[in-house]
C-alpha positions as CSV (number, residue, x, y, z in Angstrom):
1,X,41.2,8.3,-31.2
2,X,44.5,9.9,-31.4
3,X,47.3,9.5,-29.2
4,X,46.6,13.2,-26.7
5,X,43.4,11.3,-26.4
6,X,44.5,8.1,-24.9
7,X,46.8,9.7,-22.8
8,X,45.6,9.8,-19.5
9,X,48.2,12.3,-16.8
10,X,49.8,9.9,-14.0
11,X,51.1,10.7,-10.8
12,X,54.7,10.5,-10.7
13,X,57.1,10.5,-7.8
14,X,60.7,11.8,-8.6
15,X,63.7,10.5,-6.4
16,X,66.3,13.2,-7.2
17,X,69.0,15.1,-5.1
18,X,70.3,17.5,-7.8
19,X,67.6,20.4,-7.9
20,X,69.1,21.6,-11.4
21,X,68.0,18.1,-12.7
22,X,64.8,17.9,-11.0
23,X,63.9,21.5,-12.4
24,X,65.0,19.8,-16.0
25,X,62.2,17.2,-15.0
26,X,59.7,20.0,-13.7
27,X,60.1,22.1,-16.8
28,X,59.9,18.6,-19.3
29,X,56.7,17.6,-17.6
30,X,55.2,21.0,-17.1
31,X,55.4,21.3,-21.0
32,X,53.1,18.3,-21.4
33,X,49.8,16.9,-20.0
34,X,52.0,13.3,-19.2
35,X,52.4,13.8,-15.4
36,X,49.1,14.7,-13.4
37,X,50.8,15.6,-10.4
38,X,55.1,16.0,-9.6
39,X,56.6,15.0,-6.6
40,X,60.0,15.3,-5.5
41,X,61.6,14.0,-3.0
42,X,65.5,14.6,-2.5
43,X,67.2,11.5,-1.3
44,X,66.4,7.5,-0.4
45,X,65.2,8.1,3.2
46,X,62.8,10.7,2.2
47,X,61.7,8.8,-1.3
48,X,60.5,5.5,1.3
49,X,59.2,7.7,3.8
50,X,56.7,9.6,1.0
51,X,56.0,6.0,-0.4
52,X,55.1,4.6,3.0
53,X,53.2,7.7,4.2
54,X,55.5,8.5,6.8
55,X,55.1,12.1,8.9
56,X,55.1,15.0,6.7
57,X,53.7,12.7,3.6
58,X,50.9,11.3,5.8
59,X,48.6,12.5,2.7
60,X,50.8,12.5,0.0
61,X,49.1,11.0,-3.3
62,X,50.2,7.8,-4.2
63,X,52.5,7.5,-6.9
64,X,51.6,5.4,-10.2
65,X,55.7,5.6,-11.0
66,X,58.5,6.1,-9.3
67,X,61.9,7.5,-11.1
68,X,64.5,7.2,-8.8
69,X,68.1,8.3,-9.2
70,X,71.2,5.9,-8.1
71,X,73.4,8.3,-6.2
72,X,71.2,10.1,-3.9
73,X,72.6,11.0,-0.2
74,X,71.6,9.0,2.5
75,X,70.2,5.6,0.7
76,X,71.6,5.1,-2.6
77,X,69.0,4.5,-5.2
78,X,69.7,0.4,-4.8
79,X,68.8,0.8,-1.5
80,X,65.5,2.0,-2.0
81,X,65.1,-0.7,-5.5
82,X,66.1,-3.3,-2.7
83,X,63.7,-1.9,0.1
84,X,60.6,-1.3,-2.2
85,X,60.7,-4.7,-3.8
86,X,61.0,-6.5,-0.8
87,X,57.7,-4.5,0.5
88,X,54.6,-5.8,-0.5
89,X,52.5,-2.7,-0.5
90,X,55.1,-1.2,-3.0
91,X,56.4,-3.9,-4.9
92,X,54.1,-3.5,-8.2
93,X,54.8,0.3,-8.3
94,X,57.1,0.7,-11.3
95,X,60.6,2.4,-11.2
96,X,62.6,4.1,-13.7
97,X,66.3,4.1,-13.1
98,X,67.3,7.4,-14.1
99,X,71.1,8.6,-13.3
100,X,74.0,9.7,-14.8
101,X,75.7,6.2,-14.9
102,X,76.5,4.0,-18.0
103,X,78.1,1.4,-16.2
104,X,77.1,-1.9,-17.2
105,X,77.4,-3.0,-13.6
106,X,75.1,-0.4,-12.4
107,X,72.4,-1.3,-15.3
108,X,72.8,-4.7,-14.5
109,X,72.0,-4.5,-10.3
110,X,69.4,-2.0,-11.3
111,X,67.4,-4.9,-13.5
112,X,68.7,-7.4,-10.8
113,X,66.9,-5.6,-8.0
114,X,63.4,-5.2,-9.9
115,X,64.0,-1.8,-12.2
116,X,61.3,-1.5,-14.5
117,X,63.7,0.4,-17.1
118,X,67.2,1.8,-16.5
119,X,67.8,4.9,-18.0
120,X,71.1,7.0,-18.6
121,X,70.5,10.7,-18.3
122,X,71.1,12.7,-21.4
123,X,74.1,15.2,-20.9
124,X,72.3,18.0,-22.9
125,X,69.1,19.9,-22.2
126,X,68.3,19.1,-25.7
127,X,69.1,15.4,-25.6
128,X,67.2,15.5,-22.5
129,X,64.0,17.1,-23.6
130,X,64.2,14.7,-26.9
131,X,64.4,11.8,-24.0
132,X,61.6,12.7,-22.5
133,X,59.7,12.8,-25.1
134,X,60.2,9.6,-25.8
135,X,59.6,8.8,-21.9
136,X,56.3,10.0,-22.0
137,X,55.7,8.5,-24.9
138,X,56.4,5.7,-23.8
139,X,54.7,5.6,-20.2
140,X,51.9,8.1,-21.0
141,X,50.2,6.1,-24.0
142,X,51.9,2.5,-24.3
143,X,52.6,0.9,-20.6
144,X,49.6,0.6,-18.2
145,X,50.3,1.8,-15.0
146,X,48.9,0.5,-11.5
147,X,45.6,2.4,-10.3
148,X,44.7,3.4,-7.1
């Protein structure tokens, strides 16, 4: 069996404020059969109210990994780390740190407050693409993912 095979498309839930990154993200997974279904939420009240099923995402589908971004507007990404892993309904969900930050303090309260993997986001579209390849790589074929 070869590795399209074994794939099998997840449902991903995107924490991201900048729409010209999360169009990067749109346009990286649309290219691939990695992500079964794209959501995108714009900042940390919004990303816990879709993960709760709050009002407007009453029905949304339930996310098998979150990436969530560190500077969002009204609760920074540690925030939301802090206030998913302290919720048991939402504690086993994996998050990818994605953000423009390199700072070993940042990595370091990511990991500290439950990130699955911290992540520093490529600069160029083509370092990006290349990074997502390697993303879905990874959590398309090699990590198992929470059902349900």
């Amino acid at each position: 069996m070869n590795e399209r095979e074994e794939r099998q498309p997840i449902r991903v839930l995107l924490a991201e404020d900048n729409d010209d990154d999360a169009v990067l993200f749109e346009e990286a997974f649309r290219q691939s059969d990695f992500v079964e279904v794209l959501s995108v939420v714009p900042d940390g009240e919004e990303i816990l109210a879709y993960l709760r099923r709050e009002g407007r995402y009453r029905n949304a589908p339930r996310p098998q990994l979150v990436i969530l971004d560190l500077n969002m507007p009204k609760k920074n990404g540690l925030e939301v780390l802090r206030e998913m892993k302290a919720d048991p309904t939402l504690r086993a969900l994996p998050i990818v740190v994605l953000t423009s930050s390199n700072a070993p303090e940042d990595m370091n309260a990511s990991y500290g407050s439950g990130a699955s993997t911290f992540i520093t986001k490529p600069a160029l579209f083509g370092e990006f693409a290349g990074a997502m390849r390697h993303f879905e790589r990874y959590w398309g074929t090699l990590a198992q993912l929470p059902v349900g």
